[in-house]
Every structure is written in structure tokens, then in C-alpha cells.
C-alpha positions as CSV (number, residue, x, y, z in Angstrom):
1,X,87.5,7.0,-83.8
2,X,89.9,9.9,-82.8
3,X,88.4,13.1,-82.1
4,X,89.2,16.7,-81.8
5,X,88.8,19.5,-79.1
6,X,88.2,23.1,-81.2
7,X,88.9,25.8,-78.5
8,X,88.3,29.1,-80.5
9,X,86.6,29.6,-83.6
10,X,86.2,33.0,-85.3
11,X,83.5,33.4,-88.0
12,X,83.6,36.6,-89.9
13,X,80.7,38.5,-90.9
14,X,79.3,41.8,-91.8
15,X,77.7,44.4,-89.3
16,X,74.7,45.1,-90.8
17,X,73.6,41.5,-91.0
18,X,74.2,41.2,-87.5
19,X,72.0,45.0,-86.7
20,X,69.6,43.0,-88.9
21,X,69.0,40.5,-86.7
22,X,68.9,42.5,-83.8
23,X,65.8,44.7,-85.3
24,X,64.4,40.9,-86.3
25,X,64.6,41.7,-90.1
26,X,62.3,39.2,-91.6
27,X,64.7,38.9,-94.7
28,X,67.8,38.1,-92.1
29,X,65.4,36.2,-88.8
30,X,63.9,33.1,-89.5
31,X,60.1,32.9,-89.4
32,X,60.2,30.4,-86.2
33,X,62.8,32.7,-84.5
34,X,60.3,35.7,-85.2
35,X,57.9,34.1,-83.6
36,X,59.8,33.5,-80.3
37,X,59.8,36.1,-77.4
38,X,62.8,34.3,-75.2
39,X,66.6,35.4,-75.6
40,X,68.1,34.2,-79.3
41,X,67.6,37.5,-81.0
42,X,68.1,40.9,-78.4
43,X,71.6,42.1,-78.3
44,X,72.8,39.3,-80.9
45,X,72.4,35.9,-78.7
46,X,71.6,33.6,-81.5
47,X,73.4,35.4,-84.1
48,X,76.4,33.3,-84.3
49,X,74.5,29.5,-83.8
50,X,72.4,30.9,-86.9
């Protein structure tokens, strides 16, 4: 089966979603993510997997 290599991908998306996240909005974060003290929320890291 051939594949494909994606180098760059840019997802567009509105600020305030992404502040939301970082202040771990409950209507935005996931309830399992909420729960979870590692890295995935602060400064956005998670944002874009999500």
C-alpha cells in the first residue's frame, strides 16, 4: 500500500477556545484531562492533539 509523508499541517482555530483551554474550562477540557496534573493543558500543549 503506498503511503504519504505530511510535513506541515495548519489547523485554524479561534483564540478564545485556545485561552479556554489554558484556564482548563470545563465546557472546552475534557473531564479526564481535568483531572491530570502533567503537561497537556499549561501554555496550550495538548491543544492542537485535542
Amino acid at each position: 500500500m503506498p503511503s504519504m509523508i505530511i510535513e506541515k499541517m495548519t489547523i485554524p482555530y479561534e483564540e478564545e477556545i485556545l485561552q479556554k483551554w489554558k484556564k482548563r474550562d470545563s465546557s472546552i477540557v475534557p473531564s479526564f484531562m481535568l483531572a491530570w496534573n502533567g503537561p497537556g493543558i499549561s501554555n496550550g500543549y495538548g491543544f492542537g492533539e485535542w
